[in-house]
ZASE-649252 format. One record per residue (C-alpha): residue in one letter; residue number from 1; x, y negated, z. Coordinates in steps of 0.2 Angstrom, whole numbers, always signed. Example, Ala and Ser with C-alpha at 12.3 -4.5 7.8 and 13.67 -1.06 7.14 Angstrom:
<vodrens>
<vodren romar="A" mike="1" xx="+62" yy="+22" zz="+39"/>
<vodren romar="S" mike="2" xx="+68" yy="+5" zz="+36"/>
</vodrens>
This chain:
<vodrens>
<vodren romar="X" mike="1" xx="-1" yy="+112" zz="-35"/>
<vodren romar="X" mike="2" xx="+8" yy="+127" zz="-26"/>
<vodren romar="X" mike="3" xx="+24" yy="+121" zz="-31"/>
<vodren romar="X" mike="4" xx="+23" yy="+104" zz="-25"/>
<vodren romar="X" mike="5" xx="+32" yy="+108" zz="-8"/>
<vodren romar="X" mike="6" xx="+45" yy="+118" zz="-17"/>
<vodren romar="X" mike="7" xx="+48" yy="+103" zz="-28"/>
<vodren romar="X" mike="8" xx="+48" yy="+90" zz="-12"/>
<vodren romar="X" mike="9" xx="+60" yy="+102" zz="-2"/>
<vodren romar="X" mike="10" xx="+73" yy="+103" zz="-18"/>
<vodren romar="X" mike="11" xx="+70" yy="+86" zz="-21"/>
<vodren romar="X" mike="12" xx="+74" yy="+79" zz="-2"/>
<vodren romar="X" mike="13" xx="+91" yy="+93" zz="-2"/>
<vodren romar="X" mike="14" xx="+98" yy="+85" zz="-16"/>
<vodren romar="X" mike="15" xx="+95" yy="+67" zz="-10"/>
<vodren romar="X" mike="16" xx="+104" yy="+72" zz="+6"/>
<vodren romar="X" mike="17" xx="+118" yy="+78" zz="-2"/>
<vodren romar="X" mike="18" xx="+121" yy="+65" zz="-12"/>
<vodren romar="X" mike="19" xx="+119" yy="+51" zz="-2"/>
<vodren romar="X" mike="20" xx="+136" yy="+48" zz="-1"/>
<vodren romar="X" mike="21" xx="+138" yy="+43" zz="-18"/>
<vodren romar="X" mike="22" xx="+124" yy="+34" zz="-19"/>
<vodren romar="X" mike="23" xx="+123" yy="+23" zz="-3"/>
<vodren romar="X" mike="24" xx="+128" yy="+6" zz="-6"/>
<vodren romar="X" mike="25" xx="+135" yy="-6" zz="+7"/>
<vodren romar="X" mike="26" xx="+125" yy="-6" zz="+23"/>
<vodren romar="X" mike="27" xx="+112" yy="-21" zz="+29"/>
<vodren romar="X" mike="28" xx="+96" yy="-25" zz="+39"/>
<vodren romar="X" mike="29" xx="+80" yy="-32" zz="+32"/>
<vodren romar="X" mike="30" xx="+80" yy="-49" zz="+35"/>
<vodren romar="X" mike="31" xx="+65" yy="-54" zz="+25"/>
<vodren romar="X" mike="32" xx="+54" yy="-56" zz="+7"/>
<vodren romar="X" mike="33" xx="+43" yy="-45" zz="-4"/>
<vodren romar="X" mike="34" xx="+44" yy="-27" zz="+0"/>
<vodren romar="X" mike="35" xx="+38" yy="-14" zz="-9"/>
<vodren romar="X" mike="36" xx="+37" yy="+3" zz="-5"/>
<vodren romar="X" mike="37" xx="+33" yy="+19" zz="-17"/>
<vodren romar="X" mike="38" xx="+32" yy="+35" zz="-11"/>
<vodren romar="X" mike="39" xx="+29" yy="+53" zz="-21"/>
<vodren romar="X" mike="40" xx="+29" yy="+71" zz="-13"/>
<vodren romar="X" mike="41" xx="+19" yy="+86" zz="-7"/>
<vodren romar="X" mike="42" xx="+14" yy="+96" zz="+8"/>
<vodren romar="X" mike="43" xx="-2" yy="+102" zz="+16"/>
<vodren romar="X" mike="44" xx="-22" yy="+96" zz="+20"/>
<vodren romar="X" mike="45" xx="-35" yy="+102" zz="+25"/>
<vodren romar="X" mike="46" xx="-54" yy="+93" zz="+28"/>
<vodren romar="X" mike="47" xx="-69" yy="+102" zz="+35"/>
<vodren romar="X" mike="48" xx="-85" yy="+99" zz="+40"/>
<vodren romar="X" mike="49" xx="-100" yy="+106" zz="+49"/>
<vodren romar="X" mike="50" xx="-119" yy="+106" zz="+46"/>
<vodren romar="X" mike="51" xx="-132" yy="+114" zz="+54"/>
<vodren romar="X" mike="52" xx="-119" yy="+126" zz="+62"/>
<vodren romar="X" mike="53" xx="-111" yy="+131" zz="+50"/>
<vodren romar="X" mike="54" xx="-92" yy="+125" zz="+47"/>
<vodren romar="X" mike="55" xx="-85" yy="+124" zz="+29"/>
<vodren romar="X" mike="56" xx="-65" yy="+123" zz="+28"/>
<vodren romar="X" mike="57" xx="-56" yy="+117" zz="+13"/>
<vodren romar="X" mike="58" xx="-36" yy="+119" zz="+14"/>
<vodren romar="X" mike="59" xx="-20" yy="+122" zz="+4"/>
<vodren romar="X" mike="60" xx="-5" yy="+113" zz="-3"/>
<vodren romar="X" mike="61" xx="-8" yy="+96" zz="-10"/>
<vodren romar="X" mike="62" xx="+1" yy="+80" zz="-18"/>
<vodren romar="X" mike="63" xx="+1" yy="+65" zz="-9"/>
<vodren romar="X" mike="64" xx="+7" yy="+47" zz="-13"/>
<vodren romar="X" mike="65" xx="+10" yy="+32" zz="-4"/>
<vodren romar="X" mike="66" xx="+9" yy="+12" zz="-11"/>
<vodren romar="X" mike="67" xx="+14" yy="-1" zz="+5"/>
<vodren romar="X" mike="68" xx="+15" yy="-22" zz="-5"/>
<vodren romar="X" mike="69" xx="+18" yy="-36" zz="+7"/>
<vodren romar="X" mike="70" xx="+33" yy="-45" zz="+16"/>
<vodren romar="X" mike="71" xx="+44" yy="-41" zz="+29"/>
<vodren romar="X" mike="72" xx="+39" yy="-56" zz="+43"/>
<vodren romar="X" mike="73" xx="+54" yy="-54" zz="+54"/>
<vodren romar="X" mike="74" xx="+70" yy="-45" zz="+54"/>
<vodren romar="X" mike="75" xx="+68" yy="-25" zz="+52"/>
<vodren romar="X" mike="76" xx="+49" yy="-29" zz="+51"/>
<vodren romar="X" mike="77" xx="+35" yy="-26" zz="+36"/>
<vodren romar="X" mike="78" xx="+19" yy="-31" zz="+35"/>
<vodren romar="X" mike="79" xx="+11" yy="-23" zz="+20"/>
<vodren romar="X" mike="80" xx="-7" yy="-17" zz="+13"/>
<vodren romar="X" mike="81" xx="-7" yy="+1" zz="+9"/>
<vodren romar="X" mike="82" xx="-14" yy="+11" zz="-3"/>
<vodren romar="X" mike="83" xx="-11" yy="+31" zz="-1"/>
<vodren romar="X" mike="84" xx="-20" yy="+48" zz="-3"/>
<vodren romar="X" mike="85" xx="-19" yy="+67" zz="-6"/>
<vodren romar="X" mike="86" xx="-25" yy="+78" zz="-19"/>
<vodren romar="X" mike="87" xx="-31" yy="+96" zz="-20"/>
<vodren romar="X" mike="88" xx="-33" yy="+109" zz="-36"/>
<vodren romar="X" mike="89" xx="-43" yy="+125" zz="-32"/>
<vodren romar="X" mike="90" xx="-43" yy="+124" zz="-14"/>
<vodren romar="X" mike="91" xx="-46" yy="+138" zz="-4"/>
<vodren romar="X" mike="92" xx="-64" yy="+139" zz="+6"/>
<vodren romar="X" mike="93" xx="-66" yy="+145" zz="+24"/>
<vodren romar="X" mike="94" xx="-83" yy="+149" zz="+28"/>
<vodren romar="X" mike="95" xx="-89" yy="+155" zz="+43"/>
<vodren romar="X" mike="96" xx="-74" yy="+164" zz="+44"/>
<vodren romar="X" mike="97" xx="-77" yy="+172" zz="+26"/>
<vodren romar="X" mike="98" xx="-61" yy="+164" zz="+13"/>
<vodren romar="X" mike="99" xx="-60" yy="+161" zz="-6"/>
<vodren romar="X" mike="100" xx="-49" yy="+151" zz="-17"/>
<vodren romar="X" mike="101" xx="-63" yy="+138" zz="-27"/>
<vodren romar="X" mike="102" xx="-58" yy="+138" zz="-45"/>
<vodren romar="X" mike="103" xx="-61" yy="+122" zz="-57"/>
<vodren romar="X" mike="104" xx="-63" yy="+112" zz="-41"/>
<vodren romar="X" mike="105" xx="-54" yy="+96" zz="-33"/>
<vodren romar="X" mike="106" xx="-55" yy="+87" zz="-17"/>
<vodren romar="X" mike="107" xx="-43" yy="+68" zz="-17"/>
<vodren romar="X" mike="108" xx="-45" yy="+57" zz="+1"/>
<vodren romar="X" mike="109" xx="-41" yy="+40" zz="-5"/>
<vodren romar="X" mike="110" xx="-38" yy="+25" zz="+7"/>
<vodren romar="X" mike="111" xx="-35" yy="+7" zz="+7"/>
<vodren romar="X" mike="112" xx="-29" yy="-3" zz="+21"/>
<vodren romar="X" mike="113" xx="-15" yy="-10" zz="+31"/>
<vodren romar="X" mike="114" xx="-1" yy="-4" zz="+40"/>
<vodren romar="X" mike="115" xx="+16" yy="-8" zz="+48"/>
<vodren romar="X" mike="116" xx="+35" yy="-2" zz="+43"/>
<vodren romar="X" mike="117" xx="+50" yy="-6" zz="+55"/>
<vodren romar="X" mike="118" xx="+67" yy="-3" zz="+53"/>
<vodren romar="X" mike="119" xx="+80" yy="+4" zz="+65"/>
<vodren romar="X" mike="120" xx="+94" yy="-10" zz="+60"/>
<vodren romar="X" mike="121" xx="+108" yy="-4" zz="+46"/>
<vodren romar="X" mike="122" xx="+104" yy="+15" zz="+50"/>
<vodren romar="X" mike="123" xx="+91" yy="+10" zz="+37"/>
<vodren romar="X" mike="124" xx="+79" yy="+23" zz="+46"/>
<vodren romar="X" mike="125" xx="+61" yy="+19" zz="+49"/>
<vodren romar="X" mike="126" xx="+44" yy="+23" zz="+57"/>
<vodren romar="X" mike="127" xx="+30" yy="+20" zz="+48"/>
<vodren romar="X" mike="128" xx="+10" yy="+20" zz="+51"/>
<vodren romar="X" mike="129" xx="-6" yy="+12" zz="+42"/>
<vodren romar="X" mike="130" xx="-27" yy="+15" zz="+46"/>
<vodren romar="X" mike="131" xx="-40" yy="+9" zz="+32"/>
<vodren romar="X" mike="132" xx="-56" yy="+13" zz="+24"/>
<vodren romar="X" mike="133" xx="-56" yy="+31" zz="+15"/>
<vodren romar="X" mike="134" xx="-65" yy="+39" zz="+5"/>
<vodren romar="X" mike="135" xx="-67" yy="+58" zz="-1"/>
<vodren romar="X" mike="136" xx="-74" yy="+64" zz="-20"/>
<vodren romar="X" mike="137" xx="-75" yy="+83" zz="-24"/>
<vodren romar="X" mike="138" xx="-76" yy="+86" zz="-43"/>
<vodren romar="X" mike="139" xx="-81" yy="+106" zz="-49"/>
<vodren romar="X" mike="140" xx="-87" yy="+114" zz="-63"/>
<vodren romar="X" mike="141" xx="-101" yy="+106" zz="-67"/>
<vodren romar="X" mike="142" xx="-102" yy="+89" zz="-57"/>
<vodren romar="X" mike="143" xx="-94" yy="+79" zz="-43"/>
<vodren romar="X" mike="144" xx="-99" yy="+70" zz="-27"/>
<vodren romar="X" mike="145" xx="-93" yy="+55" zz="-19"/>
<vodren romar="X" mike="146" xx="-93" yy="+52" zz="+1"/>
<vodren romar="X" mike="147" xx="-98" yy="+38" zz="+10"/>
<vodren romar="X" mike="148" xx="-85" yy="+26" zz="+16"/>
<vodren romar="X" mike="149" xx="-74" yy="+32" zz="+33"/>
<vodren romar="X" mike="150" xx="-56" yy="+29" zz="+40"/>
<vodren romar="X" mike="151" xx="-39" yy="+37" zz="+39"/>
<vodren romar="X" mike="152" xx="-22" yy="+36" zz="+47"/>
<vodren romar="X" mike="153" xx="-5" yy="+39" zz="+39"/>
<vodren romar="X" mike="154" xx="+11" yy="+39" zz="+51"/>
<vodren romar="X" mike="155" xx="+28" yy="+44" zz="+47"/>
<vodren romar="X" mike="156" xx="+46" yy="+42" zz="+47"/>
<vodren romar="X" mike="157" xx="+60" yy="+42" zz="+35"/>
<vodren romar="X" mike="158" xx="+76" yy="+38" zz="+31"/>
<vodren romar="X" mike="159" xx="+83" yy="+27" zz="+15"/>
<vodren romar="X" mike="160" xx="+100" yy="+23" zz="+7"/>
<vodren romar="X" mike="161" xx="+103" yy="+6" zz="-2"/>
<vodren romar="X" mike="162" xx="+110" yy="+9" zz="-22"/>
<vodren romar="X" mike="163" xx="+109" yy="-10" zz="-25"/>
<vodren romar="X" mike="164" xx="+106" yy="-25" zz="-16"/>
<vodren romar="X" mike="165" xx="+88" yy="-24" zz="-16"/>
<vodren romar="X" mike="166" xx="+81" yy="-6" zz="-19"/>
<vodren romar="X" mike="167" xx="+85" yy="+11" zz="-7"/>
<vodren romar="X" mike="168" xx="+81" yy="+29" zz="-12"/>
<vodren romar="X" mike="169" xx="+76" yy="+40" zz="+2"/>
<vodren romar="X" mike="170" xx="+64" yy="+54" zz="+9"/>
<vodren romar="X" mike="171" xx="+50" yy="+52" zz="+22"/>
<vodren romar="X" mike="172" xx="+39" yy="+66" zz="+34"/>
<vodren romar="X" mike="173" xx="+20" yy="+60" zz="+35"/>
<vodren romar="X" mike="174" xx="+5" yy="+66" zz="+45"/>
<vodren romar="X" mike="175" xx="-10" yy="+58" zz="+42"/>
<vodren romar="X" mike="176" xx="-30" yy="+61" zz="+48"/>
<vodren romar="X" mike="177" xx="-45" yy="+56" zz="+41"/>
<vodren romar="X" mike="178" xx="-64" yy="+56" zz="+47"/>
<vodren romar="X" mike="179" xx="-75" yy="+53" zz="+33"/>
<vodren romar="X" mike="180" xx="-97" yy="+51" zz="+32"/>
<vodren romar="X" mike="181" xx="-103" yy="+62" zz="+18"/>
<vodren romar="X" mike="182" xx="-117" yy="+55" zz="+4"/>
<vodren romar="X" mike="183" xx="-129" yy="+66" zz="+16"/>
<vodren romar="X" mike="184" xx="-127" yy="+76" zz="+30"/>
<vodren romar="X" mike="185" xx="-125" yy="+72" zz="+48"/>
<vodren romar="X" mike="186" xx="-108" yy="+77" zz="+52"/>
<vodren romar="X" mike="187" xx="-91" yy="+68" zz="+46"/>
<vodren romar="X" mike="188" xx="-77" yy="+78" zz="+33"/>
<vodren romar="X" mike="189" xx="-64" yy="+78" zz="+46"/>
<vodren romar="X" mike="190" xx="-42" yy="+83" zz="+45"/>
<vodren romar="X" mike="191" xx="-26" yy="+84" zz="+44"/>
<vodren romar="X" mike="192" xx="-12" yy="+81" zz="+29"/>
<vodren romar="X" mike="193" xx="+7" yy="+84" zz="+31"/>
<vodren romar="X" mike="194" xx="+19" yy="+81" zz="+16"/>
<vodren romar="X" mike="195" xx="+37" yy="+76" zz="+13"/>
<vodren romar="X" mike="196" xx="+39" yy="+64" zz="+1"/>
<vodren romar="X" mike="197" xx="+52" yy="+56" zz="-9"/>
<vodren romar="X" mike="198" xx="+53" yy="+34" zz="-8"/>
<vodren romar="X" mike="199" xx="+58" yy="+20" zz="-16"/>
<vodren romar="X" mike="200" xx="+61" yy="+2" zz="-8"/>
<vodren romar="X" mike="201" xx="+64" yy="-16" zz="-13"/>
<vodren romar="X" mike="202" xx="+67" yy="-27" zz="-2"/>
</vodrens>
């Protein structure tokens, strides 16, 4: 997963530099399905604290992004949303002590709602969702399963038409997340940030 912001960083160069040659004529979103897909890395972190003691987990991470529903009035989606990240060997903070967790994984997946507006033919937008979220860690030898919490995902971005219906582009995310463990008094709580690549119909 170290290479996943490497990957996004090429990935949104060579999308801004060839924008010219893709973009196609210029136009506002004026309503109808929309459909957003979106790919990229960056980095998340959650922690939590029990009985005083504060357990960290951090690195680089994939993310994705699935926003389905309409846009309602001009420049203006309404869509259900269905995003998350992913860690691979994490590294652990503990009390201040630090080591990478091999054979483990931690995804925060959420489900929910969000909105998406348009800045007119610029084709830029900002973009924010909140849902239910939940957290599963899977090591060598077993895996666990939170209890149901929220999460947030803003961001903004920027797309080029290449046909009458479908724009490439590249977005920047930040998203939280505060989520009840199976047991334990104290939420799994942070931050993500990724760049990632998207794909639009409209």
């Amino acid at each position: 997963m170290k290479s996943w912001v490497r990957i996004a960083s090429l990935g949104a160069a060579v999308l801004l530099l060839a924008s010219p040659a893709l973009a196609g004529e210029a136009r506002s979103h004026d309503g109808g399905f929309f459909l957003r897909l979106t790919l990229g890395g960056g980095y998340s972190q959650t922690e939590i604290v029990e009985g005083g003691d504060k357990v960290t987990f951090k690195g680089t991470s994939g993310s994705f992004d699935v926003a389905l529903g309409a846009v309602v009035t001009r420049n203006l989606a309404v869509h259900a949303t269905l995003g998350g990240w992913g860690l691979v060997d994490p590294d652990a903070e503990f009390n201040g002590f630090e080591e990478t967790l091999d054979d483990t994984s931690i995804t925060v997946a959420m489900y929910g709602g969000g909105l998406t507006y348009y800045f007119g033919d610029s084709n830029a937008y900002i973009t924010g969702s909140v849902g239910a979220a939940q957290l599963r860690m899977e090591y060598d030898g077993g895996d666990g399963d939170s209890d149901t919490g929220v999460a947030a995902d803003f961001g903004i971005g920027k797309e080029w038409w290449v046909s009458d219906s479908w724009g490439l582009g590249v977005s920047a995310t930040v998203g939280f997340h505060s989520i009840p463990p199976g047991e334990g008094s104290d939420n799994f709580k942070g931050t993500s940030f990724a760049v990632r690549f998207s794909a639009t119909h409209n």
